[in-house]
N, C-alpha and C positions, 0 to 999 in steps of 0.2 A: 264141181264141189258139192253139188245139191244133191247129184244124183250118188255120191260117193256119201254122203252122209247119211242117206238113205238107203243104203248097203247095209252101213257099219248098224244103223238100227234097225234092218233089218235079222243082222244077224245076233243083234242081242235078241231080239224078239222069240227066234227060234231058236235059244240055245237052249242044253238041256244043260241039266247041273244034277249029276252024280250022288244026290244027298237022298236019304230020306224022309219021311214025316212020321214022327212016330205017334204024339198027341194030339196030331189035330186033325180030327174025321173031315176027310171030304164032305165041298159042300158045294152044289151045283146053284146056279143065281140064272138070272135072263136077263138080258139089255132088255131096259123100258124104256128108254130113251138115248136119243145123240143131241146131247148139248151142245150150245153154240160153238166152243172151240173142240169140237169133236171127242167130247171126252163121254166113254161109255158108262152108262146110268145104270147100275143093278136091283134088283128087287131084293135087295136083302141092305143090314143098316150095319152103324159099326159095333153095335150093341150084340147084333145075332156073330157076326165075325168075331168081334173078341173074347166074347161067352163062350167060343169053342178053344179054346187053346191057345192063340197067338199074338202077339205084342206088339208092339212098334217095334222098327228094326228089324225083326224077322224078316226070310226071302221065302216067298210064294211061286208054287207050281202053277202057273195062271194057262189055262188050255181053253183056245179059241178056235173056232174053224178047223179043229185036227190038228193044231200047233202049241205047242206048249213054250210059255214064257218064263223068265224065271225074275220075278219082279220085287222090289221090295215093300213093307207095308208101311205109309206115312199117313201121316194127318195133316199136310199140307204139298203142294206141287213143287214148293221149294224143297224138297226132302230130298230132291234128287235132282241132279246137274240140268242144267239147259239141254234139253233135247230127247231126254231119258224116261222112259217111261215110270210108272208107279201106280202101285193100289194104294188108293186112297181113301181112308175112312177119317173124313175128319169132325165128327163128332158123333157120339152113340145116336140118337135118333134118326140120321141124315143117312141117305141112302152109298153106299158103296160105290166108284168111282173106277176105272180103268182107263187112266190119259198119260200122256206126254207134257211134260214141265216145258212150258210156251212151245208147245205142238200141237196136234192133231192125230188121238191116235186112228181114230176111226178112217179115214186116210190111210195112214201109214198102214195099218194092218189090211185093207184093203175091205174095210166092212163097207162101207159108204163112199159115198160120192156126192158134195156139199153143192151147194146150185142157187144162186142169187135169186131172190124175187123182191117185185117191186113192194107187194104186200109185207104189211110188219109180220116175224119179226123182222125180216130180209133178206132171208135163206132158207131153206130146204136140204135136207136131208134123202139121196136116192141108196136103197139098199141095195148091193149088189150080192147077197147071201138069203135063202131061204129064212122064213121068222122061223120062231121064235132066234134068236142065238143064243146060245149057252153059252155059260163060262162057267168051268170047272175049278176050281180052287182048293190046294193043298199045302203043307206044310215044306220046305224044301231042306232050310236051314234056320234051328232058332238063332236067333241075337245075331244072323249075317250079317246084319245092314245096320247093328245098334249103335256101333261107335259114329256112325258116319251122321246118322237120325238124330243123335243129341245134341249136335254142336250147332244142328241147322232151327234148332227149335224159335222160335222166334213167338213172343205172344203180346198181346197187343189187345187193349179195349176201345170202346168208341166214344167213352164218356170223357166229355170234357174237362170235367172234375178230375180225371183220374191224370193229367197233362199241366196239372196246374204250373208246374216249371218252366213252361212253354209259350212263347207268344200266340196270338190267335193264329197271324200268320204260316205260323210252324206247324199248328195243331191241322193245320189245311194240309201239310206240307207244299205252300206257295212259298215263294222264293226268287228272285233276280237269277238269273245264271250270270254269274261273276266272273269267268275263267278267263284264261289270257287270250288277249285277240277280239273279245266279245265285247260292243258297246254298251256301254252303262243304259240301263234301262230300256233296252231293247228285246230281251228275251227274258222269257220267266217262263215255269212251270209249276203243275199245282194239281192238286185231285180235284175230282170233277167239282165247279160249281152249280150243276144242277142237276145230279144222281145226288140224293139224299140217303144211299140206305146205310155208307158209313158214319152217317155225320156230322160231316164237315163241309158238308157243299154251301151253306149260309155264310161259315167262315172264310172258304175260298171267296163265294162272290165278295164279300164285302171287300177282302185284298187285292181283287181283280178291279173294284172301283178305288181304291185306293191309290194304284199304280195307272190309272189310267190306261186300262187296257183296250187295245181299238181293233184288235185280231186274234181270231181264237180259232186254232188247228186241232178243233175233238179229232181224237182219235177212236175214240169207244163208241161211240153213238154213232146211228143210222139216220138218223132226224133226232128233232128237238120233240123229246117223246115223255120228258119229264112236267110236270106242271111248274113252273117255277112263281113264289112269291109276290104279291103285287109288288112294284117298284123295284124289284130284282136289277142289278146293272146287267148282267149276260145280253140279255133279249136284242139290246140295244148296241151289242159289238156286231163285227161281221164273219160269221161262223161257217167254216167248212166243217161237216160232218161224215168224218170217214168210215166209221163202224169197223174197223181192224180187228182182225183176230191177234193171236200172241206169238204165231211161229213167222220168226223174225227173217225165213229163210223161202217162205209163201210169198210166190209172184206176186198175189193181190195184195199182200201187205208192203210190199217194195212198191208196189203199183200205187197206192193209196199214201203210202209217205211224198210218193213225187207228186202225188196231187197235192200233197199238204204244203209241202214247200213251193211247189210255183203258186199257193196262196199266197203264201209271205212275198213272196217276190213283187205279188199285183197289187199288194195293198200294204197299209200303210203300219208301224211300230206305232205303242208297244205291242208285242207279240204272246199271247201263251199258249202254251201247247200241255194238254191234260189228257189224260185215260180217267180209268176211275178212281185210282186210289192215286194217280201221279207215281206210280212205282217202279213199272216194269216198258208198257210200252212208251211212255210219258221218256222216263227211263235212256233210254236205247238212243228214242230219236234225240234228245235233249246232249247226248256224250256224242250221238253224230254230228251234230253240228258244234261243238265243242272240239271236238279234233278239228274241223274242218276248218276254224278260227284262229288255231293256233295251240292250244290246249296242251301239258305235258298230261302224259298217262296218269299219273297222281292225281293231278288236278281234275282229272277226269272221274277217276275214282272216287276223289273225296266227293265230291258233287254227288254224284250217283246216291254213296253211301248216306248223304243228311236224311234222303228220305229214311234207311234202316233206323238212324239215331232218332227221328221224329218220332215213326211210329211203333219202334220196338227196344229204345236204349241201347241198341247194341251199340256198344264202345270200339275204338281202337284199339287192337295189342291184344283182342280177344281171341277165343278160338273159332265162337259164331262171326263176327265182323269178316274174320280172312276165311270163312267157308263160304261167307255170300258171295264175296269180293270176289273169289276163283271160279266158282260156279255160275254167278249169271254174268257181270257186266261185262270182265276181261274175257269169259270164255266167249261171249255172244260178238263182243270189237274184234278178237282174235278168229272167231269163223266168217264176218261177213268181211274181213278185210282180208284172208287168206294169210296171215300171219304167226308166229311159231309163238313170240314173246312182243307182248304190246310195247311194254317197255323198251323195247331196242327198235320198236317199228318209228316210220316216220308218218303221225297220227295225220296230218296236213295232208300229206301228198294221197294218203293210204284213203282219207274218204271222201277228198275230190276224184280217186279212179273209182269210188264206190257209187257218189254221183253219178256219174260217167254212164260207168261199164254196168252197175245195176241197176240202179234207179230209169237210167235215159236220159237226163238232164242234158243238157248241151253245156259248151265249154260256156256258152254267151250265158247262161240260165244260173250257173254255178258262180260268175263272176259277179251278177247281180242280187245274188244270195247275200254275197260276202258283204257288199256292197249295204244291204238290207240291213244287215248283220252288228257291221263293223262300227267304228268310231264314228 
């Protein structure tokens, strides 16, 4: 499935598209960098990009290594489905972007090759292409990608003031996971309690001492790299630190969730499990064990979506709400469980073989999850 999904983005990657540019002059950029989840850093901002001609929603001639992409222009990652690539400018001063929505495209396009180290930040980057790299960038199709680019808009501040509707709990986006199957007060998740740079990490820990939390499955962090508060409660839970990227279909991110879960297994409720915003990988793993408990697809969804409702209003019955809804959670349950329609799948059985057959867990490992889990 992995290697077949990495076909299909392949071949988006090098497709060509029939269109023109007529307004917006070519403009050649260099990777200055490979970001952590391999997403390519340009020397140019979104202020010199959109001073030439082009918009959001527009689709971009993107030519790398002699390969021309046809990509479209967002302001954030969510602009385009789980796995899909996109130019990204997401604000005028901030440098220009070429990644994959929870992938890697540097990876995928076969610029680099990513390499663990012990030393922070806890990876390395090997080029497999002569420097400089160019990227060529031109006009393909105005307004391609506009109808699709406005419904995904999502915008969202970090002041607390601006949330005042909202419990402190919520403004963390912390929370009990309530779904069926799942024992009271046993799982929770939340944005990070000690990454400060949305915000909320003061408000998560206080909810995290609240709930008496006794285990915490970071997902985002490589160590405990933040300075955190004197009297802070985190310090004092017992922390696994997995440092996880966002491509949910990366051996090392399967590899580090089975590390994360045979935590919970060794130690003791209540549980939270955080990324940094609680959003996406926070996310994923929080519906995985959700299914595994017993969970109807709904239930799973509504979960999923509080964080959207926390940190962005999006409502039910909207057109944003059912564009996130299709694009990240059901499409990401629907490819790692190999299924057509989540809805008609059986979520129980679907991510105990995912256990199983991806993660590694043993039958005896998955029974004492539940076990960890349950009533």
């Amino acid at each position: 499935m992995r290697r077949m999904r990495m076909l299909v983005l392949a071949a988006v990657l090098i497709g060509l598209l029939a269109l023109s540019g007529a307004a917006f002059a070519e403009i050649t950029a260099c990777v200055t960098e490979i970001a952590k989840y391999g997403n390519l850093v340009l020397d140019i901002n979104g202020a010199q990009l959109l001073a030439d001609g082009v918009e959001y929603g527009d689709l971009l001639d993107v030519t790398i290594l002699g390969k021309t992409l046809t990509l479209p222009l967002g302001s954030n990652y969510s602009d385009v489905d789980t796995g899909m690539p996109v130019v990204r400018a997401e604000a005028p001063g901030e440098a220009v972007t070429v990644a994959v929505n929870m992938g890697d495209f540097a990876t995928t396009a076969g610029i680099a090759v990513k390499h663990k180290t012990e030393e922070e930040p806890g990876y390395r980057w090997e080029y497999l292409t002569e420097l400089p790299v160019r990227v060529t960038l031109t006009l393909a199709q105005a307004s391609g990608y506009r109808n699709q680019w406005l419904i995904r808009q999502l915008v969202r501040t970090n002041e607390r003031t601006d949330y005042a509707h909202l419990s402190d709990e919520a403004f963390a986006n912390f929370r009990m996971v309530d779904t069926a199957g799942m024992g009271k007060g046993k799982l929770y998740r939340s944005s990070s309690p000690i990454n400060p740079e949305i915000g909320r990490s003061a408000y998560a820990d206080a909810a995290a001492r609240a709930a008496g939390i006794a285990t915490v499955i970071n997902l985002a962090d490589a160590s405990n790299t933040y300075e955190t508060p004197e009297g802070a409660y985190y310090p004092g839970c017992r922390v696994v630190y997995l440092n996880l990227g966002v491509d949910f279909e990366d051996p090392a991110f399967k590899e580090g969730v089975a590390e994360g879960l045979r935590f919970i297994i060794a130690e003791e409720a209540p549980y939270l499990v955080h990324c940094s915003e609680g959003k996406d990988r926070a996310g994923f793993v929080s519906a995985l064990l959700e299914c595994l408990m017993g969970a109807a697809a709904d239930e799973v969804i509504a979960d999923y979506m509080e964080t959207y409702v926390n940190y962005y209003g999006v409502e039910p019955g909207t057109e944003k709400y059912d564009a996130v809804v299709s694009s990240n959670i059901v499409k990401a349950l629907e490819t790692a469980f190999h299924v057509e329609d989540l809805h008609a799948a059986d979520l129980a059985a679907e991510a105990e073989a995912f256990l199983l057959e991806e993660l590694g867990l043993s039958a005896e490992e998955t029974d004492a999850l539940r076990d960890r889990l349950g009533e």
